[in-house]
C-alpha positions as CSV (number, residue, x, y, z in Angstrom):
1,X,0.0,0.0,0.0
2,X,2.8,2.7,0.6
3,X,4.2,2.1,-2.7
4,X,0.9,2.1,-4.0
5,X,0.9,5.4,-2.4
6,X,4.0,6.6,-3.6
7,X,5.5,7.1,0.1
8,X,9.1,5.6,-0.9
9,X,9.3,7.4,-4.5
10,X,8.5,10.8,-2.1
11,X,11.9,10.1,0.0
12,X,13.4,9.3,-3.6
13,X,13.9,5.8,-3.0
14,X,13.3,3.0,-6.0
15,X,12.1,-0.2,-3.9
16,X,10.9,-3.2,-6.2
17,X,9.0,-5.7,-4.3
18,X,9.0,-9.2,-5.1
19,X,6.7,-12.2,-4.4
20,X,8.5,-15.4,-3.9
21,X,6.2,-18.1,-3.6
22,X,9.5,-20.5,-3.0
23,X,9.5,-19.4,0.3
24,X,12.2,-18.5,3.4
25,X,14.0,-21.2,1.9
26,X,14.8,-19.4,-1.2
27,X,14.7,-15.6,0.3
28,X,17.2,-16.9,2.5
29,X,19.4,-18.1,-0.6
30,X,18.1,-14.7,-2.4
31,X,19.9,-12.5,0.5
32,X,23.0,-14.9,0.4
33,X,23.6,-14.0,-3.1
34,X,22.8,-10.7,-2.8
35,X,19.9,-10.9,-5.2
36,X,18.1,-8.9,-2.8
37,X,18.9,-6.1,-0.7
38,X,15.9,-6.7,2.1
39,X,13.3,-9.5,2.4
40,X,10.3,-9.8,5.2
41,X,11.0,-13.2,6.2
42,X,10.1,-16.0,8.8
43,X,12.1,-15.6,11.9
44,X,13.4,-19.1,12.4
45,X,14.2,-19.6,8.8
46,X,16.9,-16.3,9.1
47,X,18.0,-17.5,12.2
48,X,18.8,-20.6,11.2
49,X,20.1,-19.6,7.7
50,X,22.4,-16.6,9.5
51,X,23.9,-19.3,12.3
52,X,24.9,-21.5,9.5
53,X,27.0,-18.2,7.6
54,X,24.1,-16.1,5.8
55,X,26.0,-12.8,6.0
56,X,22.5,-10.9,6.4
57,X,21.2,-9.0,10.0
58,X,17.6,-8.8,11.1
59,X,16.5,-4.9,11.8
60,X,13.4,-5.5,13.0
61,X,10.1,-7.5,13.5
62,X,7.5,-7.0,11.1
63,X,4.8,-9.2,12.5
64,X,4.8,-9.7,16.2
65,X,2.2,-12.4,16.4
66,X,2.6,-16.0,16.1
67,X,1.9,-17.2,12.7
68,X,-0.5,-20.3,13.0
69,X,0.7,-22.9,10.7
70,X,-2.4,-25.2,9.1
71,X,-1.4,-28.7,9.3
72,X,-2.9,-30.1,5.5
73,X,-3.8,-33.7,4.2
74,X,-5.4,-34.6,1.2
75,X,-9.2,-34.3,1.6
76,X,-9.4,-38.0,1.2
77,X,-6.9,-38.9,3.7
78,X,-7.8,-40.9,6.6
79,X,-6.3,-39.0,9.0
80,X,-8.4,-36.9,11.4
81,X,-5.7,-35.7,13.6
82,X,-2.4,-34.5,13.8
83,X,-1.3,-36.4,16.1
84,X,-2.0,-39.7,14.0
85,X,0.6,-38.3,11.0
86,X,4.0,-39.6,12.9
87,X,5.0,-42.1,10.0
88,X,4.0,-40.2,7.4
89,X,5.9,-37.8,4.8
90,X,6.1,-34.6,5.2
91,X,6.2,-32.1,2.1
92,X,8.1,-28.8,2.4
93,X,8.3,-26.2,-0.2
94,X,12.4,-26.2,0.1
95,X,14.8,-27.6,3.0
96,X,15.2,-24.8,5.5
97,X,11.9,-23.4,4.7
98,X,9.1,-22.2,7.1
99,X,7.1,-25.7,6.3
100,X,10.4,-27.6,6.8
101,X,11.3,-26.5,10.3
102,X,7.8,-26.1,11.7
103,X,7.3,-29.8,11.3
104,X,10.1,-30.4,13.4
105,X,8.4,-28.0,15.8
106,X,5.1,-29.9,15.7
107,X,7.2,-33.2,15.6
108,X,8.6,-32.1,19.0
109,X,5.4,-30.6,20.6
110,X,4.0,-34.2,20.0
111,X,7.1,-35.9,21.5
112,X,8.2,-37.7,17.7
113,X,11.3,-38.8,17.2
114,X,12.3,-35.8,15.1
115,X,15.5,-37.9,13.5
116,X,12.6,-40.1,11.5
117,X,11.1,-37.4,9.7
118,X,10.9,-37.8,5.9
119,X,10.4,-34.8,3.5
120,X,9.6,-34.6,-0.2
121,X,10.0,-31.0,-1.7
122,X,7.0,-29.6,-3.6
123,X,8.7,-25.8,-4.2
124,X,5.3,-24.1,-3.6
125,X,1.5,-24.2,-2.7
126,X,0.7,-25.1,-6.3
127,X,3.4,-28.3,-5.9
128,X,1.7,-29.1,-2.7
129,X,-1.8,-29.9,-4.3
130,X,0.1,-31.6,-7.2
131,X,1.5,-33.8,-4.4
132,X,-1.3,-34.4,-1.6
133,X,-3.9,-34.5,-4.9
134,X,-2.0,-37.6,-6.5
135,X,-2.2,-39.6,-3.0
136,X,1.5,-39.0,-1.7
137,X,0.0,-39.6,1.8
138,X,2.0,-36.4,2.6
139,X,1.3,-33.9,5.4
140,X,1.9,-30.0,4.4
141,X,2.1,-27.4,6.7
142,X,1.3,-23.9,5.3
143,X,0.4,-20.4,7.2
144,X,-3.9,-21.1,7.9
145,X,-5.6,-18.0,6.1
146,X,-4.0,-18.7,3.0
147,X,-4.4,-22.0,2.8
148,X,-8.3,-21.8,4.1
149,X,-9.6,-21.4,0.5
150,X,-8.1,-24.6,-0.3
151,X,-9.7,-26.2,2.6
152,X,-13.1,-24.8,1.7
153,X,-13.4,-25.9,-1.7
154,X,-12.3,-29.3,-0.7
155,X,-8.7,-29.6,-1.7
156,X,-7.2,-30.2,1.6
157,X,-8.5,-30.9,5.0
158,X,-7.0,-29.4,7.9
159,X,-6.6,-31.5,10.5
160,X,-4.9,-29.3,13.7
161,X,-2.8,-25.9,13.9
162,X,0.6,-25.4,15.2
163,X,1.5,-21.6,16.2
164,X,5.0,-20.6,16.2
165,X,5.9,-20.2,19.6
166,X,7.6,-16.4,18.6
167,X,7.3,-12.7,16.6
168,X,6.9,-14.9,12.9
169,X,8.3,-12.7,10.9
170,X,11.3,-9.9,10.6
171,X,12.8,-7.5,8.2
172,X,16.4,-8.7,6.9
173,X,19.3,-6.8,5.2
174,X,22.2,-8.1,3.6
175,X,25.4,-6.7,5.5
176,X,26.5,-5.2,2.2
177,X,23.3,-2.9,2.1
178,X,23.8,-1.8,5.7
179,X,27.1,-1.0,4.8
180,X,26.3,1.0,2.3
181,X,22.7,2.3,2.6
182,X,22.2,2.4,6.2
183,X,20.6,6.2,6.0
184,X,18.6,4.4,3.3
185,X,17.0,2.2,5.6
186,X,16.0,4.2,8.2
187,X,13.9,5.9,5.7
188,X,12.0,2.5,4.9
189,X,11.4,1.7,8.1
190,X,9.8,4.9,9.0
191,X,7.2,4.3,6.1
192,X,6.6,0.7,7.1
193,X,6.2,1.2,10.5
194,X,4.1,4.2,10.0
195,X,2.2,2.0,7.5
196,X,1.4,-1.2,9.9
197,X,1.0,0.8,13.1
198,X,-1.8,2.8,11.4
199,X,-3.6,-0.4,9.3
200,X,-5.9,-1.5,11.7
201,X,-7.4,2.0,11.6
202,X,-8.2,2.0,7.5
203,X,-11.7,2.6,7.0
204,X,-13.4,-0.6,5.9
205,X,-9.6,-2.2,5.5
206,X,-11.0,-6.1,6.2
207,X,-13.1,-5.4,2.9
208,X,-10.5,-4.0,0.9
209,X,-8.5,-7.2,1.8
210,X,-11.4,-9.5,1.0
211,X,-11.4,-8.3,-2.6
212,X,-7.4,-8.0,-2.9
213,X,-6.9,-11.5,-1.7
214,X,-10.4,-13.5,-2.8
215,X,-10.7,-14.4,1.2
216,X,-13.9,-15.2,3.2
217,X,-14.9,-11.6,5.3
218,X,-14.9,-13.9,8.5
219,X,-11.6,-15.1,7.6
220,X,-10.2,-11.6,7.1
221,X,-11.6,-10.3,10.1
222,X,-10.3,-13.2,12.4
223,X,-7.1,-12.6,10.8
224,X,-7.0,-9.2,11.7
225,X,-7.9,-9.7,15.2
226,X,-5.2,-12.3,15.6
227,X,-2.2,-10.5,13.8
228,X,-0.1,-7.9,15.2
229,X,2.8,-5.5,13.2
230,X,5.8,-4.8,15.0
231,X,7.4,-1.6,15.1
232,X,10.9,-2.5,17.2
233,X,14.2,-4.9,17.1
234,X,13.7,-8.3,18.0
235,X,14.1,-8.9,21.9
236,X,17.6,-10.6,22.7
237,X,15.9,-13.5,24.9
238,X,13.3,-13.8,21.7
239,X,16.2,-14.4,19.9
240,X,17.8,-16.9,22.4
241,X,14.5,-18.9,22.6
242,X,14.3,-19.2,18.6
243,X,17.9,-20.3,19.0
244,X,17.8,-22.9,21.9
245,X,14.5,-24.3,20.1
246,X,16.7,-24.8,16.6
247,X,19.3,-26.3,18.6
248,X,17.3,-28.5,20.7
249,X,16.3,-29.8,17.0
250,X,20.2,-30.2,15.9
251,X,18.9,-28.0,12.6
252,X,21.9,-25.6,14.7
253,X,25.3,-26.6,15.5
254,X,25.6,-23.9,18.3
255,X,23.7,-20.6,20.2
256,X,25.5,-17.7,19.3
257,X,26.0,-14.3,20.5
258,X,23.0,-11.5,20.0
259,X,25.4,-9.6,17.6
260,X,25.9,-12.5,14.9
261,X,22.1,-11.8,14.1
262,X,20.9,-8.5,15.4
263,X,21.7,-4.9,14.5
């Protein structure tokens, strides 16, 4: 909406957004390269990708709420309940994805041996129909709200939720653009932040997101009252929590220090 608006072309600043449907996997892979200066990303997918060499900071959280993860089947699956799907595949859009390490999150809440976890990689939402559609037996975990549609019309069947038990997702820079457009920055984030602490408050905005993304009004309205922007750096002991959880998993070799990850 604020480019819509022109609020970065005002400040003289030529930001080009790009959808990846890929996922963290690949944003994290896009900021490694330096294919991309910034990225809004899932919080335990930078973590981990920065412990493992990623030479890319997170400057803030963008959403402090959980994100609550659907847990998918195939509509003609058998299984009713999560907590039935221990032997069964799991498909990710990309190792080191949001999907990938969440089901070692849900793995763990339901006390699984997380070692036995299998994993066929479907790229994106489309490859996930492809794959739960032609009787994989898979399981796919995808964010709820944009997967409801699916489950509505009879695709998938959602059979339990799994929140992620932090802020979900932060704004990332590659230590190159800090470097060299730090003054830069601080001028996007002042339009961001003035942009999500002020969205709530749009006249008729659960509407205008009902016809931008083809959602259910209900839908849009419970998301609203369950998501929250943030405006602020991630907390230190947030940040030690995402870590011990990724190392608890052995998806992290060790816990580092604060400075490795934040600005």
């Amino acid at each position: 909406m604020a480019m819509e608006d022109g609020a970065f072309e005002e400040r003289g600043i030529g930001l080009q957004w790009t959808d990846v449907p890929e996922g963290t996997g690949k944003m994290c892979q896009m900021l490694q390269e330096e294919e991309t200066d910034l990225a809004i990303i899932l919080t335990e997918g930078l973590v981990k990708s920065i412990s493992h060499g990623n030479p890319s900071k997170i400057i803030q959280v963008y959403v402090a709420s959980p994100l609550l993860w659907g847990i998918h089947v195939a509509a003609d699956n058998p299984r009713s309940s999560a907590t039935q799907l221990e032997n069964d595949k799991v498909a990710v859009s990309r190792m080191g994805s949001g999907s990938h390490l969440m089901s070692y999150v849900h793995a763990q809440n339901q006390g699984w041996d997380t070692h036995s976890l299998q994993f066929e990689v479907i790229n994106n939402l489309d490859g996930a129909i492809e794959n739960l559609s032609s009787g994989s037996g898979a399981y796919f975990m995808w964010e709820h709200f944009t997967t409801k549609p699916l489950v509505d019309s009879g695709i998938f069947k959602r059979i339990g939720d799994c929140p992620t038990p932090w802020p979900c997702f932060v704004i990332a820079a590659t230590d190159a653009f800090l470097s060299s457009k730090s003054n830069c920055l601080n001028h996007i984030l002042d339009i961001i932040n003035r942009y999500t602490s002020e969205f709530k408050q749009i006249p008729s905005i659960d509407r205008t997101l009902v016809n931008r993304y083809g959602q259910k009004l209900e839908d849009i309205q419970d998301w609203l009252t369950k998501t929250t922007w943030g405006q602020t750096q991630l907390r230190e002991e947030t940040l030690e929590d995402v870590q011990k959880r990724l190392h608890s998993l052995e998806l992290i070799e060790q816990i580092k220090m604060s400075e490795e990850f934040l600005v």
